[in-house]
C-alpha positions in Angstrom: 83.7 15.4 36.0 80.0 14.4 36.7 79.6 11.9 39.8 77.6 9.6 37.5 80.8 9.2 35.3 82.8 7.2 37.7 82.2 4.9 40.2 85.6 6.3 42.1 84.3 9.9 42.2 81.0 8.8 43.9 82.7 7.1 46.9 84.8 9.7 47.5 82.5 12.2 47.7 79.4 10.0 49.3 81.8 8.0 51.7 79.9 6.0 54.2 82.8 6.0 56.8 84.4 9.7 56.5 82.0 13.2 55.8 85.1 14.9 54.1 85.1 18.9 53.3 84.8 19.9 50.0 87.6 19.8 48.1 90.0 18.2 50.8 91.9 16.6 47.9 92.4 19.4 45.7 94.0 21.4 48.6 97.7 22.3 47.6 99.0 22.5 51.5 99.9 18.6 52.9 99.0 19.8 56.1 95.7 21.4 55.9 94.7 17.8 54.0 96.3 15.8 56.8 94.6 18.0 59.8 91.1 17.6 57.7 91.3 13.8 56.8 92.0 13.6 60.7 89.1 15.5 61.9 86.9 13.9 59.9 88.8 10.1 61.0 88.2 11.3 64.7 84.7 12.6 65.0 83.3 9.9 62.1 80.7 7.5 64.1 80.3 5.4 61.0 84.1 4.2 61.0 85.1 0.8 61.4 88.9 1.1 62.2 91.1 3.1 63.8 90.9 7.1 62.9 94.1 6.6 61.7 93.0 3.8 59.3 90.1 5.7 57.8 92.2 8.8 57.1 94.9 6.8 55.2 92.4 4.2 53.6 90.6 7.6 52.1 93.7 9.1 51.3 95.5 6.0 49.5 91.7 5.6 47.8 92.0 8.4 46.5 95.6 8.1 44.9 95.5 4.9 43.6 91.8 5.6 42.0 93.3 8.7 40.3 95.9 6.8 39.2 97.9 7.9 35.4 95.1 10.7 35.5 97.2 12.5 38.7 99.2 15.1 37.7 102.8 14.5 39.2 102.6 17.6 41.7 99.4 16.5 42.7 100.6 13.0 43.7 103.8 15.0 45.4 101.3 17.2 47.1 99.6 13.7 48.7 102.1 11.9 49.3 103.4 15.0 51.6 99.5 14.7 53.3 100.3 10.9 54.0 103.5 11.8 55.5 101.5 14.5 57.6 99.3 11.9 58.5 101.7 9.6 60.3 103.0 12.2 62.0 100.0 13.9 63.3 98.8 10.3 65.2 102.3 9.9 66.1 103.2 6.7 63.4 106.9 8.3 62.9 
């Protein structure tokens, strides 16, 4: 998919708040996207929340924007990162 084909696509990968790694969502290990999403929550300087926020906000972005074009292990796979989430700032 070309950036200039959907509006979704372009503020994922230019966000203004979060400088995400390549690929973060394409990952297949909940962890590794949780411990990413997080780093780039914590050291962003652009943020206007919480880290925690941002991460989840980009994360739930991300699923909901995807939407009936997610492929079901795919949505598995991040829902797992937003359990990972919670857990690495301590929300469970």
């Amino acid at each position: 998919m070309r950036l200039k084909d959907s509006w979704s696509a372009k503020v994922t990968h230019n966000s203004i708040a979060l400088d995400l790694e390549e690929g973060v969502f394409t990952w297949d290990d909940p962890k590794r996207i949780a411990l990413s999403l997080k780093h780039s929550a914590d050291v962003s300087v652009r943020r206007k929340t919480t880290s925690f926020m941002s991460a989840m906000s980009m994360l739930n972005f991300y699923i909901n924007r995807a939407g009936k074009n997610l492929r079901p292990e795919r949505k598995i796979i991040l829902k797992n990162a937003k359990k990972e989430l919670r857990i690495l700032f301590g929300r469970i």
